[in-house]
N, C-alpha and C positions, 0 to 999 in steps of 0.2 A: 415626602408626604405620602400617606399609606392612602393607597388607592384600589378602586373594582378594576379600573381598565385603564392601565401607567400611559399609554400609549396615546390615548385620545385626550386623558388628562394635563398630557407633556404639552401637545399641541396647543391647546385651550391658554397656558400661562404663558407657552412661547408668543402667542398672537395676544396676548396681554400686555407684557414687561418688551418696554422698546429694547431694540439689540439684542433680545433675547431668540434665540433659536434650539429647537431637539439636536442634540450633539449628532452627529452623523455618523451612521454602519459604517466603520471601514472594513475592508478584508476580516484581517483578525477579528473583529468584531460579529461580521457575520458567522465566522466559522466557531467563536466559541460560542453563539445560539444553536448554531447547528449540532454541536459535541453536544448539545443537553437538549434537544429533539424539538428544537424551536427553529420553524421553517421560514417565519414571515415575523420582521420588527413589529408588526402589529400586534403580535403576541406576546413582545418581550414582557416579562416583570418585573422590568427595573430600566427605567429612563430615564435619561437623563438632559435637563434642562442649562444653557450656558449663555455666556454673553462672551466675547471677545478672549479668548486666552487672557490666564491673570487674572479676569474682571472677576470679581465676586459682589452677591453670593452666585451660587449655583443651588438649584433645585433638584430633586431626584424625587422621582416617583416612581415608587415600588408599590407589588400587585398584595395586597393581603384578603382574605376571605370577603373579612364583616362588611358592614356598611358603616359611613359615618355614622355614631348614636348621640354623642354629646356634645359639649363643645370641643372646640377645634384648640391642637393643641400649637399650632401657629397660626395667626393673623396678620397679612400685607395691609399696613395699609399706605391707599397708592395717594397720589396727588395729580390734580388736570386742572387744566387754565379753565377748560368750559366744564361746569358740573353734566348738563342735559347733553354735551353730544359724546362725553365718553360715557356716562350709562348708556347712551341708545348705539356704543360702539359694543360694549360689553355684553349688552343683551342680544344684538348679531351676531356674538361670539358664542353664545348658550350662558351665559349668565342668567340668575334670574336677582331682580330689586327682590331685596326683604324690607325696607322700610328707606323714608328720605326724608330728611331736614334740611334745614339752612345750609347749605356750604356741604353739605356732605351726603350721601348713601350708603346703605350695607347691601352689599349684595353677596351672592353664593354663587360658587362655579358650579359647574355643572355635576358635582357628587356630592353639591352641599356642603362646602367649605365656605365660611364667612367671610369678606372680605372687603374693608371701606375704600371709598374714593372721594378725597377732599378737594375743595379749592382753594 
């Protein structure tokens, strides 16, 4: 997913997607941020989202210029038992509601990606 800020955006879907966590700096990892003059993961351009070795899919958000302008060229959409307590889990998260129906919500992460949550 092309992103302003991979880093905060990683976080936001990891605390989204159950089992899903930001892959972890190891050594190597740090040091090749550091060969290309990146001091703090907070800065990385490219991160990376996972669930359990093996599980797929995996996420990666990588840093580009623009802003989102259009539509979005993937759409999640998730499922939950209760519709009203995971919107008001997602909105804790920096989601914001675009619209709500019967059984379902669109809402947007926090750089404006769309994204449903059914029951």
């Amino acid at each position: 997913m092309d992103s302003r800020h991979p880093a905060s955006l990683a976080r936001f879907w990891a605390a989204v997607l159950d089992g899903y966590a930001v892959a972890p700096y190891d050594d190597d990892e740090l040091a090749r941020l550091r060969a290309n003059g990146i001091f703090d993961p907070e800065d990385d351009p490219s991160v990376l989202v996972e669930a359990a070795p093996g599980v797929r899919p995996r996420f990666f958000f990588q840093l580009v210029p623009e802003s989102k302008i259009v539509k979005n060229r993937l759409h999640l959409d998730l499922l939950a038992e209760d519709l009203p307590q995971e919107v008001g889990r997602l909105v804790g998260l920096g989601a914001s509601v675009l619209s709500e129906r019967a059984g379902w919500a669109v809402l947007a992460d926090p750089e404006g990606n769309e994204f449903c949550v059914r029951t």
